[in-house]
C-alpha beads as a LAMMPS data file, in Angstrom:
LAMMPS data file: protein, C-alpha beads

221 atoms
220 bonds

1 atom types
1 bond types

-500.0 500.0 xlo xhi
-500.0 500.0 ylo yhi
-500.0 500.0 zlo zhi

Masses

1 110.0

Atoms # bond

1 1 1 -139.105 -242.506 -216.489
2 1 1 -142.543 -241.381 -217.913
3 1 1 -144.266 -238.217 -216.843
4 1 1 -147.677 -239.259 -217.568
5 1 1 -149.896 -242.524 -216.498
6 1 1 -147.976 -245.425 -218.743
7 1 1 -150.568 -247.406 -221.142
8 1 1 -152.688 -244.971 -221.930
9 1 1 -152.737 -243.224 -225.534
10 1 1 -152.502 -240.042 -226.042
11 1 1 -155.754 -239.262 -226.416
12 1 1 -157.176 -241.100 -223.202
13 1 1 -154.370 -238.635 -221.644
14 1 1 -155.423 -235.576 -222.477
15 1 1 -159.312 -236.815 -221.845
16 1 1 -157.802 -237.369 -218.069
17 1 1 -156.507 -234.267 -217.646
18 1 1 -158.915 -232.297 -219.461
19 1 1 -161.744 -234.169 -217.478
20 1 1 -160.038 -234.168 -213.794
21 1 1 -157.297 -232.227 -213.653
22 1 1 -157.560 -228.852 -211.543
23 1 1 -154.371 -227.002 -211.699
24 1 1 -153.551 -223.589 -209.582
25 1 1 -152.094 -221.281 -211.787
26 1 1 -148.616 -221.203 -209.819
27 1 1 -148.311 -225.887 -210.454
28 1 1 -149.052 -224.935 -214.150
29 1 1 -146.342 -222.449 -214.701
30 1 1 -143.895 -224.279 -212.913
31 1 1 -145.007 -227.715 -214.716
32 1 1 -143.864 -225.884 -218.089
33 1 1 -140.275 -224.157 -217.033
34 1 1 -139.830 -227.716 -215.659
35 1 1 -140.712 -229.240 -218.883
36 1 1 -137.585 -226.789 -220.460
37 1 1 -135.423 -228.040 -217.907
38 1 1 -133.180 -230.724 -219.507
39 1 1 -133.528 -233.152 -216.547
40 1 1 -137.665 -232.575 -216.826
41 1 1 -138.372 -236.569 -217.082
42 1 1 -137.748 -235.877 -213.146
43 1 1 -141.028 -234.176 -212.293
44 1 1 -143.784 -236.091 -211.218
45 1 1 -147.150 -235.907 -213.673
46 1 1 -149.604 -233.296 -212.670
47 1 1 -152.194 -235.653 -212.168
48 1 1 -149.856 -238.008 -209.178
49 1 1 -149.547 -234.908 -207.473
50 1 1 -153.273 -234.314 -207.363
51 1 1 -153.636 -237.891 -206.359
52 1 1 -150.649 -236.685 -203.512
53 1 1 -152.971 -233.683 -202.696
54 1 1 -156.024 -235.789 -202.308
55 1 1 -154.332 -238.065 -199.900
56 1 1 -152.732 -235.460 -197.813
57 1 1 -156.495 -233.917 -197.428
58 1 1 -158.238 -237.294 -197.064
59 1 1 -155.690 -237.822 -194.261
60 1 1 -155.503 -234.509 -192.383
61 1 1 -152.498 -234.775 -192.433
62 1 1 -150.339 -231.820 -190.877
63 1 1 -146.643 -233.188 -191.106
64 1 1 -145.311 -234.900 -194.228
65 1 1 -141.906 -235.737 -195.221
66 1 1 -140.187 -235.241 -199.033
67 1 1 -137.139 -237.544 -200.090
68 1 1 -135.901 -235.638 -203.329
69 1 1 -137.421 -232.330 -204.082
70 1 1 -135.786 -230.862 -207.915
71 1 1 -137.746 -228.078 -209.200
72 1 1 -140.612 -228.728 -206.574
73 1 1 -143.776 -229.888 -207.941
74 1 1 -144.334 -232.187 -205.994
75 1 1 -143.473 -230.809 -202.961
76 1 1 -145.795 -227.360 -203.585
77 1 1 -148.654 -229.941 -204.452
78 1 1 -148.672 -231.251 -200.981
79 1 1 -147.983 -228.141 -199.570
80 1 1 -150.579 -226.112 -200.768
81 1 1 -152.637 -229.402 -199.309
82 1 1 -151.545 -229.262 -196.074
83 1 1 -153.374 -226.227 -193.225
84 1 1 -152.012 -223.077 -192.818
85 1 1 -149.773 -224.825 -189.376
86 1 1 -148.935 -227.998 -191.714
87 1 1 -145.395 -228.243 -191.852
88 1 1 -143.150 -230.085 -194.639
89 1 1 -139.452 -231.078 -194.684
90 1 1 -137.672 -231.311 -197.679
91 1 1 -134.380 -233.020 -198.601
92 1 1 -132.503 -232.921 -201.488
93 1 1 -128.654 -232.405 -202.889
94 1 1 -129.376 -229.903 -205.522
95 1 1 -129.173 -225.988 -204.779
96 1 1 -129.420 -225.583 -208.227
97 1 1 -133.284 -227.276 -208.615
98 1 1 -133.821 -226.479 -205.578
99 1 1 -133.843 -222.652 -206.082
100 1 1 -136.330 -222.854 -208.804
101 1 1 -138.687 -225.082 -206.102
102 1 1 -137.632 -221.896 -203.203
103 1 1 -139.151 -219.229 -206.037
104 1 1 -142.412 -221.253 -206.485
105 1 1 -142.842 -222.188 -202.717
106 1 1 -142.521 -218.020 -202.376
107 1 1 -145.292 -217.083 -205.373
108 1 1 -147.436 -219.285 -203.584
109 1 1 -147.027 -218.570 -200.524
110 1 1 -146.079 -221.720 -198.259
111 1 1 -142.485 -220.665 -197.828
112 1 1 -143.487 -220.468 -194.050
113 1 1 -144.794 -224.318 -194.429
114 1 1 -141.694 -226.141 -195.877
115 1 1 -137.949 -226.624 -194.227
116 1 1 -135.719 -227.658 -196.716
117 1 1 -132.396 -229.323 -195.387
118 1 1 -129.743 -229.437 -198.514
119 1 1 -127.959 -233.049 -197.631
120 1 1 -127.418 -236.366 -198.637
121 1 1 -131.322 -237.283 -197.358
122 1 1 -130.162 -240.616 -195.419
123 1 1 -127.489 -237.331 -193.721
124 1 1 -131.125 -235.609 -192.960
125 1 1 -133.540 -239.035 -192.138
126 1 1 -130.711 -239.995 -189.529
127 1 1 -130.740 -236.628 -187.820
128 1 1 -134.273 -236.156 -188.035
129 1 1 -134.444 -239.532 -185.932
130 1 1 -131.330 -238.698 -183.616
131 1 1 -133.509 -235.776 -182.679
132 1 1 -136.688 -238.016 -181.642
133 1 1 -138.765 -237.136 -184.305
134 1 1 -139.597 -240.816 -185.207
135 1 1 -143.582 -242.078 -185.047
136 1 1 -144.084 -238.173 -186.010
137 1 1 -144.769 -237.921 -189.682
138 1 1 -148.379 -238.248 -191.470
139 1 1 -147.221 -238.767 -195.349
140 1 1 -143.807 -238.870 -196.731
141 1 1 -142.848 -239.344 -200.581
142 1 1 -139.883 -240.877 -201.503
143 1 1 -138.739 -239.737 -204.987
144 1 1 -134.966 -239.811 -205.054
145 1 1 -131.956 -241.561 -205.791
146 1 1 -133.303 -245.396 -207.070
147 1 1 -130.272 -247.253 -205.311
148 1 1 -131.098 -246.059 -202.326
149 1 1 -134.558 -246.540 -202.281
150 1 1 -134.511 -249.952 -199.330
151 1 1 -132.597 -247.392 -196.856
152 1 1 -134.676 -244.552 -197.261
153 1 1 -138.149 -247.279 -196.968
154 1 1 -136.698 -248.164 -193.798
155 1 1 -136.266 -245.173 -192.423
156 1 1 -138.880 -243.502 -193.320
157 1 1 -140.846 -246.140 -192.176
158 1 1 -139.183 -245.188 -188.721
159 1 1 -140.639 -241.539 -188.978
160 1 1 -143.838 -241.779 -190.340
161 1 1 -146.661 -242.493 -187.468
162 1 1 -148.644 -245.819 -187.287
163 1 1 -151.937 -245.420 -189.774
164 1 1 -149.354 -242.743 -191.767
165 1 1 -148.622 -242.913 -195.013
166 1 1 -145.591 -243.603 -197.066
167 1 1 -145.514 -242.998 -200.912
168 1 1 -142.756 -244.246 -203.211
169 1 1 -142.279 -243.135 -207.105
170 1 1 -141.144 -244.844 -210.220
171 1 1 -142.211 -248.147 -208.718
172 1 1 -143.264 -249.072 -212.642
173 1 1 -139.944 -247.688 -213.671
174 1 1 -141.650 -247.527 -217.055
175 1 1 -141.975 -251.413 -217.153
176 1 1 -138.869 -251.984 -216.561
177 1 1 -139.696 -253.707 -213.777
178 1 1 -141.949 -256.060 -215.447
179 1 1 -139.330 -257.397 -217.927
180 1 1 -136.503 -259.908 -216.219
181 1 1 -134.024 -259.613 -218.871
182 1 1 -133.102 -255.809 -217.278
183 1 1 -130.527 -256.331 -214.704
184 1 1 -129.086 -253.198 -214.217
185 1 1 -128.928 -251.892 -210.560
186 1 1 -131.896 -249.508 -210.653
187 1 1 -134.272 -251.735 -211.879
188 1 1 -133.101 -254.524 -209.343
189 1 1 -133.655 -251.714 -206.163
190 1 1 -136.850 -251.008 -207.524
191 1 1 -138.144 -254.200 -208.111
192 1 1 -136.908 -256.067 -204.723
193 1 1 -138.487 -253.147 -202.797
194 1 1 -141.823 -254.052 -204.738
195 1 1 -141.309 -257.386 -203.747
196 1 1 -140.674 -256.204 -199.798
197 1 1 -142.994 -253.817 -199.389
198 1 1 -145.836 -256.797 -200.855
199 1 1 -144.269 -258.967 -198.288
200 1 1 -143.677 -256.566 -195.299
201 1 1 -146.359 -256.946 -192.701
202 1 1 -145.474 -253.859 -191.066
203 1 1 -147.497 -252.356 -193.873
204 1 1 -150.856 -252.414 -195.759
205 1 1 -149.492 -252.140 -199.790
206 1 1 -150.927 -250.666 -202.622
207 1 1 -149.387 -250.316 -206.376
208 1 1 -151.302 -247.570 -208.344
209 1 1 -150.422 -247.598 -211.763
210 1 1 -150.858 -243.645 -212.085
211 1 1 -147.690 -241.985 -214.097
212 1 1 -144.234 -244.645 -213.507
213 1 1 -146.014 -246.558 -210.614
214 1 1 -146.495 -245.128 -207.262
215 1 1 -146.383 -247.381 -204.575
216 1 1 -148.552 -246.731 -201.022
217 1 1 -147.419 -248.366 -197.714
218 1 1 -149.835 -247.651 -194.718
219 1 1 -147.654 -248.394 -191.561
220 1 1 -150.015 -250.915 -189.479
221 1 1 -147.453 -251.338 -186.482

Bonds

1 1 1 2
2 1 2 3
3 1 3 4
4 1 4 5
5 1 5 6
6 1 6 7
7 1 7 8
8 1 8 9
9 1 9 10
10 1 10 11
11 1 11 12
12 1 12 13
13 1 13 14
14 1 14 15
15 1 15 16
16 1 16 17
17 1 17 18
18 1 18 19
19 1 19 20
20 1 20 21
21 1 21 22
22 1 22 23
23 1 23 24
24 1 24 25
25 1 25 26
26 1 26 27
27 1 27 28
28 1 28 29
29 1 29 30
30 1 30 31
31 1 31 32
32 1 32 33
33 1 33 34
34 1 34 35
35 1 35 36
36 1 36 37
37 1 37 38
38 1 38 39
39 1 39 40
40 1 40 41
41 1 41 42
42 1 42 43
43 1 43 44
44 1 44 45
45 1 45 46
46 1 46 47
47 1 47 48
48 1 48 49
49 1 49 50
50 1 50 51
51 1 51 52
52 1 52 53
53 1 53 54
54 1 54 55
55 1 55 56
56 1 56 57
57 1 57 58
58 1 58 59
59 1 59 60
60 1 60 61
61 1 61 62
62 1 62 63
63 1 63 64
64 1 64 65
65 1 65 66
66 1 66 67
67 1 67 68
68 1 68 69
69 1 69 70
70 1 70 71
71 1 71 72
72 1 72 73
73 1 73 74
74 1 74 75
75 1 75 76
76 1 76 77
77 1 77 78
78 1 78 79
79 1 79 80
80 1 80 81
81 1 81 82
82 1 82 83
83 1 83 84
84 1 84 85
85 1 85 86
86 1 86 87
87 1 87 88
88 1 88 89
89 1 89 90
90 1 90 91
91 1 91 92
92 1 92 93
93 1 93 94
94 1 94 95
95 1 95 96
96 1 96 97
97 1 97 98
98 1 98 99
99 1 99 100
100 1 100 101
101 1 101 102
102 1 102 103
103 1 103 104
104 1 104 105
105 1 105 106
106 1 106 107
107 1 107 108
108 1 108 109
109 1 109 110
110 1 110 111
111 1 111 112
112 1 112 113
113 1 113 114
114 1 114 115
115 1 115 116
116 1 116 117
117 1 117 118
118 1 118 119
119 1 119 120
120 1 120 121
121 1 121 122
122 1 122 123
123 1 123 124
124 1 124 125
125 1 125 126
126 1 126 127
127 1 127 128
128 1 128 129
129 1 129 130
130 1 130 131
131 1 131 132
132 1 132 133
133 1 133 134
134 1 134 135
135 1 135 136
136 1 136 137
137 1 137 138
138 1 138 139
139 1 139 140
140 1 140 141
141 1 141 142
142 1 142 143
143 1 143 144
144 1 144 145
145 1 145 146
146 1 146 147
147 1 147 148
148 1 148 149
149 1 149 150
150 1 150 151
151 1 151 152
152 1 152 153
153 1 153 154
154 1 154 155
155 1 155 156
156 1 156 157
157 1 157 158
158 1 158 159
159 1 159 160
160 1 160 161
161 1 161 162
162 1 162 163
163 1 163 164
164 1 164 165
165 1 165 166
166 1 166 167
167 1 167 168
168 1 168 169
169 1 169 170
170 1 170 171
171 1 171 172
172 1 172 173
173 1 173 174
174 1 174 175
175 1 175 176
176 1 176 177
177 1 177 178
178 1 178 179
179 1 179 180
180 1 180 181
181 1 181 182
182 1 182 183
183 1 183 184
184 1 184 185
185 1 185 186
186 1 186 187
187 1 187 188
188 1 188 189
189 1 189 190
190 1 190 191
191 1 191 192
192 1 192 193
193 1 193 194
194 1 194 195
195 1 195 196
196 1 196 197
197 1 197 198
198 1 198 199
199 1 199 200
200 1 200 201
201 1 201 202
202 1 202 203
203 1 203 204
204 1 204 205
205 1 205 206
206 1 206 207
207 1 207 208
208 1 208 209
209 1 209 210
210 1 210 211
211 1 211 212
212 1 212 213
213 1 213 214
214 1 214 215
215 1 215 216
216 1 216 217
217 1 217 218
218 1 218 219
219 1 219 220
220 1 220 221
């Protein structure tokens, strides 16, 4: 996994960021303890979750959904995105990431915005449709465990409201994808969900190739 847009130097890179990005404080501190954690290839690249950001506000969106959470950059991008009633829910396994992502949420103050539900997520996406809350969700962001990527699509796909939006990571899987002599299981989940989102009329698809890939699937029906 890459944490910055794949095929562009180094130079273009920091041209991107120095020419677009616009940071609060509280993202940039927790982008750099993240980048000391030893798993920090998991955080999303600051400038995906300004992209996230933009979409949330270009959508109004008030209820959005997050499939893997770590040390929460993501999900304090969207949140700090969303009005002061949004509400997020968050799922993820970890307490351990998961408590740096609580101390963050807290110094910037969208504690009250975010439920996080610590549980196998297709646990939490079953419950959270047990208890009617399907057709209910603006934006969701899948970001979790590759293998399971198809199940949590088709749930998610269950929750999130027709004209919502659903956004999937590591879709590039830093080419991976893109080269058929790699076989291995990840690469296979990722690249036949490509392949079924493209094909799935239930959506409108789009592959940006910001960071690893991020794939967007507007629910039409």
């Amino acid at each position: 996994m890459t944490k910055q847009s794949l095929g562009l130097t180094d130079e273009q890179y920091t041209y991107l960021l120095s020419s677009s990005l616009r940071e609060p404080e509280v993202l940039q501190k927790l982008r750099q303890e993240t980048a000391e954690h030893p798993m920090s290839q998991m955080q999303i690249s600051p400038e995906q979750g300004q992209f996230m950001a933009l979409l949330v506000r270009l959508m109004a969106a008030k209820k959005t959904l997050e499939i893997g959470v770590f040390t929460g950059y993501s999900s304090l991008c969207v949140a700090l995105a969303l009005p002061a009633d949004g509400q997020m829910i968050a799922c993820d396994v970890s307490d351990e990431y998961t408590k740096i992502a609580q101390r963050y949420w807290q110094l910037a103050g969208v504690t009250d915005k975010i439920k996080l539900y610590l549980a196998p997520a297709l646990d939490t996406l079953d419950r959270l449709l047990a208890e009617g809350q399907a057709n209910s969700f603006d934006f969701a962001f899948i970001d979790a465990d590759k293998s399971s990527y198809d199940a949590y699509y088709e749930r998610t796909l269950q929750l999130v409201r027709v004209g919502g939006l659903i956004a999937i990571d590591n879709v590039l899987w830093s080419g991976k994808v893109a080269d058929p002599t790699v076989q291995d299981s990840r690469t296979n989940a990722i690249r036949n969900l490509n392949q079924k989102i493209r094909d799935d009329d239930r959506v409108i698809p789009s592959l940006v190739p910001i960071a690893d890939g991020l794939m967007l699937a507007l629910r039409q029906k």
